[in-house]
N, CA, C and O atoms as a Tripos MOL2 file, in Angstrom:
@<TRIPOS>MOLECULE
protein
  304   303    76     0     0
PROTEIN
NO_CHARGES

@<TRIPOS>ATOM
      1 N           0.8390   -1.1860    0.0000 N.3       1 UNK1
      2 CA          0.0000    0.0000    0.0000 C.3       1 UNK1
      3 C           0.8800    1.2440    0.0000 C.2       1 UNK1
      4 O           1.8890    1.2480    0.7040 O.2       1 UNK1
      5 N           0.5190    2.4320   -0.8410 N.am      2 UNK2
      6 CA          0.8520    3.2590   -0.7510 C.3       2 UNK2
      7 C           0.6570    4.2310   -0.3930 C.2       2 UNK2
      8 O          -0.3640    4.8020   -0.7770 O.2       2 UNK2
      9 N           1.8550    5.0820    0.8190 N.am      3 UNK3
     10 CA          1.2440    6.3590    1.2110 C.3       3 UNK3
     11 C           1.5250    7.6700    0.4270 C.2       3 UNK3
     12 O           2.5740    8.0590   -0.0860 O.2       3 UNK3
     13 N          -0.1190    8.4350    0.4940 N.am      4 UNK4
     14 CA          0.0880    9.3730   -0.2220 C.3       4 UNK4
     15 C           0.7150   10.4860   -0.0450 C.2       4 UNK4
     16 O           1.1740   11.0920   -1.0140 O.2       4 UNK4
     17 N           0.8520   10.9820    1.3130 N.am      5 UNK5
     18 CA          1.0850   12.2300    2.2090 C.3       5 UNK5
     19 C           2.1340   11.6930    3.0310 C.2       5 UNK5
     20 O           2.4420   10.5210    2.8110 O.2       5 UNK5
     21 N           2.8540   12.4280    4.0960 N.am      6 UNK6
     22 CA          3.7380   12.2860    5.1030 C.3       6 UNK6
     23 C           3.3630   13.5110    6.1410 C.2       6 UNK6
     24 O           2.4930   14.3050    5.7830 O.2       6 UNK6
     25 N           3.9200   13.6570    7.2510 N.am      7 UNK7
     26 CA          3.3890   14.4270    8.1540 C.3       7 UNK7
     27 C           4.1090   14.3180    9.2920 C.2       7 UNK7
     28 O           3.5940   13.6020   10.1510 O.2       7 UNK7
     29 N           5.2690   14.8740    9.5840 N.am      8 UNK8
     30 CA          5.9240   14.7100   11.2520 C.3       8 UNK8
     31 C           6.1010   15.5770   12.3700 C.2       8 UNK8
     32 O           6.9830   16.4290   12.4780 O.2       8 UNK8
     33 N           5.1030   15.2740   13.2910 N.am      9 UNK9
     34 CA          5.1160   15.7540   14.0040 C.3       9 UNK9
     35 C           5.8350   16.1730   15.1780 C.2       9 UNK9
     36 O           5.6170   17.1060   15.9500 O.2       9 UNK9
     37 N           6.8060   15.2290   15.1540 N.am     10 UNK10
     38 CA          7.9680   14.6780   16.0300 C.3      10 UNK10
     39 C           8.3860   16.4470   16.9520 C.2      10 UNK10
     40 O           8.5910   17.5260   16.3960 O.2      10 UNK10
     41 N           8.3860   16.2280   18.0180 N.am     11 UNK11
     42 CA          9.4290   17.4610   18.7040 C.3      11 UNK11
     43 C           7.8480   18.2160   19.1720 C.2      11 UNK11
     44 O           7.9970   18.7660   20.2630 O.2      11 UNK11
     45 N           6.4020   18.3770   18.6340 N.am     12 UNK12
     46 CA          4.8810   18.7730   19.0460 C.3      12 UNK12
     47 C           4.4560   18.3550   19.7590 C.2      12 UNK12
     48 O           4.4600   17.1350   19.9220 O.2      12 UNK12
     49 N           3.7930   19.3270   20.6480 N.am     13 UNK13
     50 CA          2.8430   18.6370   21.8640 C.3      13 UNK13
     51 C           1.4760   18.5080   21.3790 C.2      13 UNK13
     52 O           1.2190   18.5180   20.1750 O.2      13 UNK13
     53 N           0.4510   18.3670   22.4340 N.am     14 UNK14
     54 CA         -0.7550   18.6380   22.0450 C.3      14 UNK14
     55 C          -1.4200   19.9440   23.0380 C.2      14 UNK14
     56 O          -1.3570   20.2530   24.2280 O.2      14 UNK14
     57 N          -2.0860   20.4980   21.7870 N.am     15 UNK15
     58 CA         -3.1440   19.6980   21.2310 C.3      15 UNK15
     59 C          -2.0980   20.2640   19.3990 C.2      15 UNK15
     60 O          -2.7150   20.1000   18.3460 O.2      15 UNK15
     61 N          -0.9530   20.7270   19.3580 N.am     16 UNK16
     62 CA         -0.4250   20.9210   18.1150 C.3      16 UNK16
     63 C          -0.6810   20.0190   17.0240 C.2      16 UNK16
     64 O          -1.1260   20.3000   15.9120 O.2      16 UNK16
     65 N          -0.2050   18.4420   17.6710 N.am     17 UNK17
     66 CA         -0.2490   17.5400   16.9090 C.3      17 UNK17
     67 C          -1.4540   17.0770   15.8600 C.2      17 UNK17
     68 O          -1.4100   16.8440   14.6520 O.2      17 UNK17
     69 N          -2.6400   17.0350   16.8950 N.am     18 UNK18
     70 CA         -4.1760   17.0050   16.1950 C.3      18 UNK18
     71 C          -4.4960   18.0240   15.2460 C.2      18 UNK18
     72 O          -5.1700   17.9040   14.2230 O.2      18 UNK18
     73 N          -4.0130   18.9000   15.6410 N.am     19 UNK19
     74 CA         -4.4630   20.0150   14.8700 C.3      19 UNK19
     75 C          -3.8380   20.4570   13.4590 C.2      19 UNK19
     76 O          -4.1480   21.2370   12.5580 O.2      19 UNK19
     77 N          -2.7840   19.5400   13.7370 N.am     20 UNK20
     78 CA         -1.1870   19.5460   12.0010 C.3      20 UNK20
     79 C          -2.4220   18.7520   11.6020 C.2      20 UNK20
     80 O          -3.3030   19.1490   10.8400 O.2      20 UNK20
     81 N          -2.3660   17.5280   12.2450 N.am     21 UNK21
     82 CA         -3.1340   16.3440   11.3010 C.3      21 UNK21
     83 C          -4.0630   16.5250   10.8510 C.2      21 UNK21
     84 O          -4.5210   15.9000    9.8940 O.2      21 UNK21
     85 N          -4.4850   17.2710   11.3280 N.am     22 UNK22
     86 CA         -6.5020   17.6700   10.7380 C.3      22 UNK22
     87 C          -6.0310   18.8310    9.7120 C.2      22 UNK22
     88 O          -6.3060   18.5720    8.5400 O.2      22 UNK22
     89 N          -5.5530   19.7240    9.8750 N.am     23 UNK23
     90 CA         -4.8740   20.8760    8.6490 C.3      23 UNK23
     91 C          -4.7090   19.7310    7.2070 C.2      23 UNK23
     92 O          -5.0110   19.8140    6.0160 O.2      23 UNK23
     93 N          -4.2690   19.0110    7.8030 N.am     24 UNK24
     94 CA         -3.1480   18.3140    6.4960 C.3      24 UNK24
     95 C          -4.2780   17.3420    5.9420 C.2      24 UNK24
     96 O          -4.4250   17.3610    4.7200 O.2      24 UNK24
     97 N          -5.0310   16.5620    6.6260 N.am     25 UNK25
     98 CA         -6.1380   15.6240    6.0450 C.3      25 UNK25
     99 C          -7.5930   16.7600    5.4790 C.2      25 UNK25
    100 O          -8.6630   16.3850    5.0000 O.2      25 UNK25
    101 N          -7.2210   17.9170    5.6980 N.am     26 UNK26
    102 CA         -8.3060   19.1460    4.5630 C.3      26 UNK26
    103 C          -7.7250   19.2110    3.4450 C.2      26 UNK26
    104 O          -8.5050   19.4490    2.5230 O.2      26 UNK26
    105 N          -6.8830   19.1180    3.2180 N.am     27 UNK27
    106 CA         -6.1950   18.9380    1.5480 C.3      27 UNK27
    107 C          -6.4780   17.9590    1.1540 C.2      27 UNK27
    108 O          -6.6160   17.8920   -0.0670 O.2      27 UNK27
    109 N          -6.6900   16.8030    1.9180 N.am     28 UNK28
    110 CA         -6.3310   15.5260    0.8050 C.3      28 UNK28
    111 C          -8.1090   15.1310    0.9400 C.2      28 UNK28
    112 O          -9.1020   15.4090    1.6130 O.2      28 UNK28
    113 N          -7.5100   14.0120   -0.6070 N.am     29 UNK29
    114 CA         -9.0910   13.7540   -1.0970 C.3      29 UNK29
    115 C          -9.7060   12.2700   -0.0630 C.2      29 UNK29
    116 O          -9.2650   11.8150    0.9920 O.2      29 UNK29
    117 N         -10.7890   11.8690   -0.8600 N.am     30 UNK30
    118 CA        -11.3600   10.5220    0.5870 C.3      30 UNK30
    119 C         -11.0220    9.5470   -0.3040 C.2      30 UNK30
    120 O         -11.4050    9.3290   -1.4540 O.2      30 UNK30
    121 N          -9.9290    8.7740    0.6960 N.am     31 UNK31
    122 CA         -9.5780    7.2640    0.4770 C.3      31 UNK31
    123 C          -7.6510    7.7950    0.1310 C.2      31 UNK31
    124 O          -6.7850    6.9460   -0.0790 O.2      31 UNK31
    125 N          -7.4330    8.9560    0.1480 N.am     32 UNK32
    126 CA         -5.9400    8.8850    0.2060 C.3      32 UNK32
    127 C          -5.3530    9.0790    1.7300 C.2      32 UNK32
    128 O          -5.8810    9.7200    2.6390 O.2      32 UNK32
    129 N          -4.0760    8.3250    1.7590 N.am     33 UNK33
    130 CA         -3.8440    8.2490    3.3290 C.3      33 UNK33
    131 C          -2.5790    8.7870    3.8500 C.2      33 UNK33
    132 O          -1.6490    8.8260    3.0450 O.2      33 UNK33
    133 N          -2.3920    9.1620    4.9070 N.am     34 UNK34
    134 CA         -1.3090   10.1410    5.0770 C.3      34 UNK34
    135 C          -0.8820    9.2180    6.6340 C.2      34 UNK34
    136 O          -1.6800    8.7760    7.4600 O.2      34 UNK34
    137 N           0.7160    9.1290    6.6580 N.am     35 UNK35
    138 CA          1.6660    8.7350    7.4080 C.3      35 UNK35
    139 C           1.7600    9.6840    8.3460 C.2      35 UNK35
    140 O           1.5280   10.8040    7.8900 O.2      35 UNK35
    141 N           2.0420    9.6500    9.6090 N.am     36 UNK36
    142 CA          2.0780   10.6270   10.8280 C.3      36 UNK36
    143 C           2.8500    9.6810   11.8720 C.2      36 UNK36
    144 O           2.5090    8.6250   12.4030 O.2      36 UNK36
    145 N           4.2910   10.6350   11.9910 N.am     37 UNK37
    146 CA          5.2520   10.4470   12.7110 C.3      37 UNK37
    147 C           5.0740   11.1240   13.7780 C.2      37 UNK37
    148 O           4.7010   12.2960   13.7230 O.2      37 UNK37
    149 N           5.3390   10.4230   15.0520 N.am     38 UNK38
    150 CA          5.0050   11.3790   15.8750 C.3      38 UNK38
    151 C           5.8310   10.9810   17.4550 C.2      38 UNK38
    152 O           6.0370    9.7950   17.7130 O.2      38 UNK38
    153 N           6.1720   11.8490   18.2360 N.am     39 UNK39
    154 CA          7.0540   11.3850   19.5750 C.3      39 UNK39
    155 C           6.7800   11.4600   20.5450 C.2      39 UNK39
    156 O           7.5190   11.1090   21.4650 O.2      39 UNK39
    157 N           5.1010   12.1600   20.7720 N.am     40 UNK40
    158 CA          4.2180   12.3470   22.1390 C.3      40 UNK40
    159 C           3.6550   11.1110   21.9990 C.2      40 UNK40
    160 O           3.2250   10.4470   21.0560 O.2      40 UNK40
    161 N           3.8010   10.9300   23.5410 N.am     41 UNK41
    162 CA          2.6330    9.5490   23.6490 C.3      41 UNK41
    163 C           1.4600   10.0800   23.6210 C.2      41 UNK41
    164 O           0.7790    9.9140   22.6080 O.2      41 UNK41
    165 N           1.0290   10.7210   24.5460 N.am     42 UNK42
    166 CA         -0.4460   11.6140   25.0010 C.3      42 UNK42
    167 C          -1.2300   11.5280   22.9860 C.2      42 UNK42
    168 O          -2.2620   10.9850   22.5920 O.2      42 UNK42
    169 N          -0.2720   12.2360   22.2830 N.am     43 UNK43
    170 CA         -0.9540   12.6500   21.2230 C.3      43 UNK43
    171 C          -1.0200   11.2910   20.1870 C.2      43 UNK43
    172 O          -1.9610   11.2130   19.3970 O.2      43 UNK43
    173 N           0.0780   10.1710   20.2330 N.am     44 UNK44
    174 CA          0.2020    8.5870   19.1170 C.3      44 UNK44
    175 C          -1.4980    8.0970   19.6180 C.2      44 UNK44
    176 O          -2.4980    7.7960   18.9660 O.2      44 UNK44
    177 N          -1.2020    8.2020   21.1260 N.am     45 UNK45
    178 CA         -2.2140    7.1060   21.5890 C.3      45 UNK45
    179 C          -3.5530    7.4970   22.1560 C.2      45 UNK45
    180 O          -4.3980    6.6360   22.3990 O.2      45 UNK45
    181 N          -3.8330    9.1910   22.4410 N.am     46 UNK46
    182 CA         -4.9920    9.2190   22.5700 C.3      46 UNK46
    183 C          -5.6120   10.1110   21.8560 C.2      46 UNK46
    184 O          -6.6330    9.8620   21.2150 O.2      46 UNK46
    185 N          -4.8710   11.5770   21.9200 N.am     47 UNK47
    186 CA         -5.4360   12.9420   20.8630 C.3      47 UNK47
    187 C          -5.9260   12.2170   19.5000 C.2      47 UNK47
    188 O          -7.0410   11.7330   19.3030 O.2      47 UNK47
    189 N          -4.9100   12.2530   18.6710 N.am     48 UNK48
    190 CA         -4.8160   11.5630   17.2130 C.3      48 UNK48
    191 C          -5.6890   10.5020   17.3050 C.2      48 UNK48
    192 O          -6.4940   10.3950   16.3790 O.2      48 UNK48
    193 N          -5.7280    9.7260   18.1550 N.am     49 UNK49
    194 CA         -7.0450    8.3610   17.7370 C.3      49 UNK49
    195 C          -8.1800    8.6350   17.7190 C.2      49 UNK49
    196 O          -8.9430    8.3650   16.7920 O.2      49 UNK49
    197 N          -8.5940    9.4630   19.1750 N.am     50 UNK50
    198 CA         -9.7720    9.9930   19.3670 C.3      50 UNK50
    199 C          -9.6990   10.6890   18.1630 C.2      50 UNK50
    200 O          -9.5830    9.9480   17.1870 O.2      50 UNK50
    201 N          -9.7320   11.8800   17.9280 N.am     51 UNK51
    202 CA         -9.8950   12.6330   16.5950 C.3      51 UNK51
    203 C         -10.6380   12.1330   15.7580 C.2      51 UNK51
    204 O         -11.8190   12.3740   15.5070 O.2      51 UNK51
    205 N          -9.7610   11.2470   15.2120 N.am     52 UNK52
    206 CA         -9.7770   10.4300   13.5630 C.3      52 UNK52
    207 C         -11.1000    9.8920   13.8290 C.2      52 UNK52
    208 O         -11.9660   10.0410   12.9670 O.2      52 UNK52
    209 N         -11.4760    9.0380   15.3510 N.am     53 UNK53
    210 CA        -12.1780    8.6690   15.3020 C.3      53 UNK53
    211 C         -13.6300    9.0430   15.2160 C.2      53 UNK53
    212 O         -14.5780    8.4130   14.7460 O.2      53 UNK53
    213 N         -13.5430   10.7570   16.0440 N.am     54 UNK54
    214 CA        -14.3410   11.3370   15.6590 C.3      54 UNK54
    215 C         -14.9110   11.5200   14.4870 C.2      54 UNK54
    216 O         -16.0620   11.1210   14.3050 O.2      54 UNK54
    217 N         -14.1010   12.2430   13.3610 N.am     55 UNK55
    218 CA        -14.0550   12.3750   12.5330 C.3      55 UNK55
    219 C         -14.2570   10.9770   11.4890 C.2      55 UNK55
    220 O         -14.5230   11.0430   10.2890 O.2      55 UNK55
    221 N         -14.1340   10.2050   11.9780 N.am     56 UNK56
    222 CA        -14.3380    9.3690   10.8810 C.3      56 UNK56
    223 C         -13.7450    8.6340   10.0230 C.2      56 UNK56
    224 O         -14.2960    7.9600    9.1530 O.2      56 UNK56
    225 N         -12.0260    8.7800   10.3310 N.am     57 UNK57
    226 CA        -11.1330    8.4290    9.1990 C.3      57 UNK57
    227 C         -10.8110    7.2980   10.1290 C.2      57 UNK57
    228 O         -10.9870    7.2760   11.3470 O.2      57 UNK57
    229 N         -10.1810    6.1240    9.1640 N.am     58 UNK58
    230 CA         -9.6400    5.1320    9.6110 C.3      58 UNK58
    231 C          -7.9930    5.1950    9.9640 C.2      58 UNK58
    232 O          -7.2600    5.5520    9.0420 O.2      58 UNK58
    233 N          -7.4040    4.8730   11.2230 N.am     59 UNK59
    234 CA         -5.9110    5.0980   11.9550 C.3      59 UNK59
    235 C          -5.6320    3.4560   12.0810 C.2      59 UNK59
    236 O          -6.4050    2.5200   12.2850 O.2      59 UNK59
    237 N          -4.3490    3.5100   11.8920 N.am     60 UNK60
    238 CA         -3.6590    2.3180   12.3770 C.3      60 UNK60
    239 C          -2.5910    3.7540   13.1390 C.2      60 UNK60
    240 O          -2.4900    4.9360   12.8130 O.2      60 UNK60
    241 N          -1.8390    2.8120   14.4170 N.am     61 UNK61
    242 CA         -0.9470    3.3470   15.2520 C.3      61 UNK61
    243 C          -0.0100    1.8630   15.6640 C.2      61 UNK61
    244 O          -0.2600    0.8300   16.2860 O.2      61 UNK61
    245 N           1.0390    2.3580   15.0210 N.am     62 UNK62
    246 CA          2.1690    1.2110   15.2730 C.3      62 UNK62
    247 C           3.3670    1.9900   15.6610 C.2      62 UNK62
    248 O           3.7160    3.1480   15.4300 O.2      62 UNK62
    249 N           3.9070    0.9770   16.3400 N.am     63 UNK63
    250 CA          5.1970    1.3530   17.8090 C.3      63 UNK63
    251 C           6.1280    1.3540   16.9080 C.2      63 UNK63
    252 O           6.3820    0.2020   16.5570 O.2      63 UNK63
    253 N           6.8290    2.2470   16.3100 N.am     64 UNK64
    254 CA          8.5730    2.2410   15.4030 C.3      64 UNK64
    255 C           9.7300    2.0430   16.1510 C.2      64 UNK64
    256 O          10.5220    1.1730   15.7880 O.2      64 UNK64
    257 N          10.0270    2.9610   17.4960 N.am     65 UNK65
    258 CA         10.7830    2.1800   18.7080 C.3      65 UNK65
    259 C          10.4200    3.0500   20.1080 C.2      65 UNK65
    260 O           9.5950    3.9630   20.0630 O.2      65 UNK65
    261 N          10.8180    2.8380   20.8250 N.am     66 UNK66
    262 CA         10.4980    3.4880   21.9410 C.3      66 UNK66
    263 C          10.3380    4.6510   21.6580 C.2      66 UNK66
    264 O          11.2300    5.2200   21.0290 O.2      66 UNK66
    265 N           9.1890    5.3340   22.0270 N.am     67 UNK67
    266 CA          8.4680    6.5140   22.2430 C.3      67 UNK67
    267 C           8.8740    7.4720   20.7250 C.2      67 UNK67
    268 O           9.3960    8.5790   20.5910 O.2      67 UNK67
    269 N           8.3810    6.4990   19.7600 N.am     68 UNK68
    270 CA          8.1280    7.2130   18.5120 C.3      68 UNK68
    271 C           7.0380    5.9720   17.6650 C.2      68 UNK68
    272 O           7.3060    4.7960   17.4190 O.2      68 UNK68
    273 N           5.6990    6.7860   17.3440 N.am     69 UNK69
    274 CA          5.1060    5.6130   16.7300 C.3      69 UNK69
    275 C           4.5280    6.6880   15.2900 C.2      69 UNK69
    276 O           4.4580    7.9130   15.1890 O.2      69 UNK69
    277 N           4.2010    5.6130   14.3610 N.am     70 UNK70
    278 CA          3.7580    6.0650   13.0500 C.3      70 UNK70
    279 C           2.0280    5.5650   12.9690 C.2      70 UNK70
    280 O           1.3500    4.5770   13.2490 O.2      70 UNK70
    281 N           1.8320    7.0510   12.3510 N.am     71 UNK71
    282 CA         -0.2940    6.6520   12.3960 C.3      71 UNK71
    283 C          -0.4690    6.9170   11.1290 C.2      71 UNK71
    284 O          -0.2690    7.9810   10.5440 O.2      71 UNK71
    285 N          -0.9990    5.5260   10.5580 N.am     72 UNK72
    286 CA         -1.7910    5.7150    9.3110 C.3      72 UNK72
    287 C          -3.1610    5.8970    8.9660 C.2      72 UNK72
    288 O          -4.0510    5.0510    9.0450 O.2      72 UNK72
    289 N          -3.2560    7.1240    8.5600 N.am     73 UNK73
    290 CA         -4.8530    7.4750    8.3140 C.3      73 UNK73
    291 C          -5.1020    7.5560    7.6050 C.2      73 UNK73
    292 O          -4.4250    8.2940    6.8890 O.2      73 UNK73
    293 N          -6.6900    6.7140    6.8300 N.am     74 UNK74
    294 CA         -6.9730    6.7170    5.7130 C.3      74 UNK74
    295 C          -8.2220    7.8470    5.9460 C.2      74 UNK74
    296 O          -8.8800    7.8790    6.9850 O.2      74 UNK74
    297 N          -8.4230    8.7120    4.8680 N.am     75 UNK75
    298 CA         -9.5050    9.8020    4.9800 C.3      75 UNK75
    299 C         -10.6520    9.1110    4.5000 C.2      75 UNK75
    300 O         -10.7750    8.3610    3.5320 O.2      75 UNK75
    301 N         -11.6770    9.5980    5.5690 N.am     76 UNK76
    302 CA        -12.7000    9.3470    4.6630 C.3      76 UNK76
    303 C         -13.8660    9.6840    3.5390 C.2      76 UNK76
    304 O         -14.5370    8.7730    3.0530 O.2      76 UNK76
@<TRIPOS>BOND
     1     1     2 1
     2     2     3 1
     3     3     4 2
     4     3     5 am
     5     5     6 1
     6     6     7 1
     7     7     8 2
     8     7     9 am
     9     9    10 1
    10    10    11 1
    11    11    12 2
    12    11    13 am
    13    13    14 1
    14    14    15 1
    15    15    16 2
    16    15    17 am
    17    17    18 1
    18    18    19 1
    19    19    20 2
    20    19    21 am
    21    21    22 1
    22    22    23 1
    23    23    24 2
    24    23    25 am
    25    25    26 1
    26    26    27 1
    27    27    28 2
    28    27    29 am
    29    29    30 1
    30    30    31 1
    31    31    32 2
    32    31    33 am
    33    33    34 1
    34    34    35 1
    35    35    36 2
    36    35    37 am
    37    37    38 1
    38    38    39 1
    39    39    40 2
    40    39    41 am
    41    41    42 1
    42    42    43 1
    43    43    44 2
    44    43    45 am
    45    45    46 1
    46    46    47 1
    47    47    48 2
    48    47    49 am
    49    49    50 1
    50    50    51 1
    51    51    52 2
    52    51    53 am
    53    53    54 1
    54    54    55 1
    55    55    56 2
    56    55    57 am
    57    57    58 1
    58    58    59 1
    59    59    60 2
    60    59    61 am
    61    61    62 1
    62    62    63 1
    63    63    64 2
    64    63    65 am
    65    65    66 1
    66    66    67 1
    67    67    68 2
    68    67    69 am
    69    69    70 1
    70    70    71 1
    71    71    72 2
    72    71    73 am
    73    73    74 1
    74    74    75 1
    75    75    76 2
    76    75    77 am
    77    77    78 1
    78    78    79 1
    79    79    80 2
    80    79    81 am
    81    81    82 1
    82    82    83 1
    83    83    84 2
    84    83    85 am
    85    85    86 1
    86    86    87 1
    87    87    88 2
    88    87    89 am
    89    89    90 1
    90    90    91 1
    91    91    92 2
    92    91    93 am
    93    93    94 1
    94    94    95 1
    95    95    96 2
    96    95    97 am
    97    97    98 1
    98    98    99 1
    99    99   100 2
   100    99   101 am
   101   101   102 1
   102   102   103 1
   103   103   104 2
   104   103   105 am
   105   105   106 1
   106   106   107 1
   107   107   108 2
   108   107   109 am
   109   109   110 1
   110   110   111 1
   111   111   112 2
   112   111   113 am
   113   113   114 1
   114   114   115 1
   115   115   116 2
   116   115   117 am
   117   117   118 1
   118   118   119 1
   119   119   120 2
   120   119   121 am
   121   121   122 1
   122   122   123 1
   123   123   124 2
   124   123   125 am
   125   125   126 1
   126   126   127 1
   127   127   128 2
   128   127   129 am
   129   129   130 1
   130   130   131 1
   131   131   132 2
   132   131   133 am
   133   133   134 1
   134   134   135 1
   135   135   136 2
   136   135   137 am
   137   137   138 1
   138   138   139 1
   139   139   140 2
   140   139   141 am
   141   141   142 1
   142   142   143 1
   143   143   144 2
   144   143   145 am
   145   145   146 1
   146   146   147 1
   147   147   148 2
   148   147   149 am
   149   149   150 1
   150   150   151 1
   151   151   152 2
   152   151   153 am
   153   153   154 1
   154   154   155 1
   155   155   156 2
   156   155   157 am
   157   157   158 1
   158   158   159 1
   159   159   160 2
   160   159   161 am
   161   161   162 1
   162   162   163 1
   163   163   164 2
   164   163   165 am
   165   165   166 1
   166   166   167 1
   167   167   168 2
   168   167   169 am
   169   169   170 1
   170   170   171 1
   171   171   172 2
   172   171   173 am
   173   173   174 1
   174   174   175 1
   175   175   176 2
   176   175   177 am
   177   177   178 1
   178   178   179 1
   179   179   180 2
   180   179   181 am
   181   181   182 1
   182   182   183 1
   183   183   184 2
   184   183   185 am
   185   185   186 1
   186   186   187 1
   187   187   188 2
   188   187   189 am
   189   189   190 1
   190   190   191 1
   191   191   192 2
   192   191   193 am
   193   193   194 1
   194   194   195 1
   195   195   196 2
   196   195   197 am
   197   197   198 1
   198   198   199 1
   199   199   200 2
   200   199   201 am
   201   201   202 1
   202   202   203 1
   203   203   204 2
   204   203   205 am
   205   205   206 1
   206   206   207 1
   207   207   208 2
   208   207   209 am
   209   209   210 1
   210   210   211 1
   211   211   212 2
   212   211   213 am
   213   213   214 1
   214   214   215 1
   215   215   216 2
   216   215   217 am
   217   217   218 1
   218   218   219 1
   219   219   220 2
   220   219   221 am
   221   221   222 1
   222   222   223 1
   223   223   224 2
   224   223   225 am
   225   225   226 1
   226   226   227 1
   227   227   228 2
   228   227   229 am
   229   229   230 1
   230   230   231 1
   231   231   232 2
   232   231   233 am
   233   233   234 1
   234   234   235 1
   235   235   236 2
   236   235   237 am
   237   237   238 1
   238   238   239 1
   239   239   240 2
   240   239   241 am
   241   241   242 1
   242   242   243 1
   243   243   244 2
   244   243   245 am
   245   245   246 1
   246   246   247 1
   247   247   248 2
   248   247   249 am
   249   249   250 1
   250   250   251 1
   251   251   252 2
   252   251   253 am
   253   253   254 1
   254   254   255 1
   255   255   256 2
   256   255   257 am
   257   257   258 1
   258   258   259 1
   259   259   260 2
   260   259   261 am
   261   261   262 1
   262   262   263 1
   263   263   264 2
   264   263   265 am
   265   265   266 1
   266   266   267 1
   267   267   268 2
   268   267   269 am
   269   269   270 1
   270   270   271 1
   271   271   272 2
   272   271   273 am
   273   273   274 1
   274   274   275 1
   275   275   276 2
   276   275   277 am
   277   277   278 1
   278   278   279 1
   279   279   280 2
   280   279   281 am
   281   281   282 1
   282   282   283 1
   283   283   284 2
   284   283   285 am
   285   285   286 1
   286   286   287 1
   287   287   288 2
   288   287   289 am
   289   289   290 1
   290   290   291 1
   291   291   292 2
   292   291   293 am
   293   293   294 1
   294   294   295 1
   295   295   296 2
   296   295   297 am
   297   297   298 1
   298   298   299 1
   299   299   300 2
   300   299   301 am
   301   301   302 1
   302   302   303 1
   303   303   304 2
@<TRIPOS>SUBSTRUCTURE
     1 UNK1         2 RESIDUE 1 A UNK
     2 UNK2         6 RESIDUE 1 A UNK
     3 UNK3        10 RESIDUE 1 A UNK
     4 UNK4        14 RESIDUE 1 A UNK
     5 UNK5        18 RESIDUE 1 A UNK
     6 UNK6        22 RESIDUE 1 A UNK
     7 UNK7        26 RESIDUE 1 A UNK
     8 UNK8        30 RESIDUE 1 A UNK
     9 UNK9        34 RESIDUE 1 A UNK
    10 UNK10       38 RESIDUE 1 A UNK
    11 UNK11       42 RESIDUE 1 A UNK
    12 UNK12       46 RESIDUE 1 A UNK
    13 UNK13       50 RESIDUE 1 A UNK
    14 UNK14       54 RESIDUE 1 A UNK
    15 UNK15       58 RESIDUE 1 A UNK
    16 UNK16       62 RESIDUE 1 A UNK
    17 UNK17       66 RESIDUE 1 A UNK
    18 UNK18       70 RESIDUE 1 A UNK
    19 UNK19       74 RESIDUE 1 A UNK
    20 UNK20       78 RESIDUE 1 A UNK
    21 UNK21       82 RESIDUE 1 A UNK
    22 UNK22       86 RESIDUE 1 A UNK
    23 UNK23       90 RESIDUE 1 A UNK
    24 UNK24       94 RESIDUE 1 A UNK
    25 UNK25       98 RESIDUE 1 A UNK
    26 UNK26      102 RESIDUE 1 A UNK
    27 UNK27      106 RESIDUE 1 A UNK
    28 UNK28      110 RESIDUE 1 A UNK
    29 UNK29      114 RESIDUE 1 A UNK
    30 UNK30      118 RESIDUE 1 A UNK
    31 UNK31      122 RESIDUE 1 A UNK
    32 UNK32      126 RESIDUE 1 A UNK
    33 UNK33      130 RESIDUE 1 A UNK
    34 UNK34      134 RESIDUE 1 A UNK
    35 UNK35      138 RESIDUE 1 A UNK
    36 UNK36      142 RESIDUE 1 A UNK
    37 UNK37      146 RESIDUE 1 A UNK
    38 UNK38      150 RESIDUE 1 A UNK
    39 UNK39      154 RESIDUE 1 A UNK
    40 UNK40      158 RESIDUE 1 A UNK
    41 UNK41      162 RESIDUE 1 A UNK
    42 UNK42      166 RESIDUE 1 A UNK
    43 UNK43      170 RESIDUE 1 A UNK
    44 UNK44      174 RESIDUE 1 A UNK
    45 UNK45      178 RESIDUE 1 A UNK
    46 UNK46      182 RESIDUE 1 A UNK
    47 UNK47      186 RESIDUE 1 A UNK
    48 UNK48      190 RESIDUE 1 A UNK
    49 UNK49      194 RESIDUE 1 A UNK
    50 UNK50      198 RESIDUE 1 A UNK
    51 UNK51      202 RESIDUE 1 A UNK
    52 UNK52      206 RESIDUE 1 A UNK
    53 UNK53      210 RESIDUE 1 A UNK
    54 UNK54      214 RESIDUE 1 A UNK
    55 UNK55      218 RESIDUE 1 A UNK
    56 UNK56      222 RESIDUE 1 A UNK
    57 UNK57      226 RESIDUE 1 A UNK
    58 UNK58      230 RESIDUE 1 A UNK
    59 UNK59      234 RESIDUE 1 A UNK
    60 UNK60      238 RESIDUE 1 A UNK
    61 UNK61      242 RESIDUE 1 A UNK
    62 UNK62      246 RESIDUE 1 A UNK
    63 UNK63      250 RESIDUE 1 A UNK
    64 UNK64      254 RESIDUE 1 A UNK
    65 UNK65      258 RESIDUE 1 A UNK
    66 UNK66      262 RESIDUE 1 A UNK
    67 UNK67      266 RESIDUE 1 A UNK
    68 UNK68      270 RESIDUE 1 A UNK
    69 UNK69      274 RESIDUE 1 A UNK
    70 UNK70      278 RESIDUE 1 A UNK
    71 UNK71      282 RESIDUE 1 A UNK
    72 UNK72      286 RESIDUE 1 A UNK
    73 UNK73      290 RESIDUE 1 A UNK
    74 UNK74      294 RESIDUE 1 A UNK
    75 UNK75      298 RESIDUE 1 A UNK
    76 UNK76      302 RESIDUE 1 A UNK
């Protein structure tokens, strides 16, 4: 699968992080998906999920190594 977008948030707190990601998923069209690097836990594992989930888009959140994980969101 291919990602369409990239997005790193790395070195952002929240609520910064949610708020890049949601900026950046208003550009893109529904069903393209954007990669999100990121180094807050608060924001991998709860801001960013909740969100998406709000919103509606589908997230995967996978562990890259200690206290850096990558979220794939597909728009919907």
């Amino acid at each position: 699968m291919m990602t369409d977008q990239k997005l790193d948030v790395s070195g952002k707190g929240c609520p910064h992080c949610l708020i890049m990601t949601r900026r950046k998923l208003s550009t893109m069209d529904s069903g393209e998906t954007l990669k999100v690097e990121c180094d807050h836990p608060k924001a991998a594992l709860e801001n960013i999920p909740f969100g998406m989930k709000q919103d509606g888009h589908k997230l995967e959140t996978k562990k890259v190594k200690p206290g850096f994980w990558e979220l794939t969101i597909t728009k919907k």
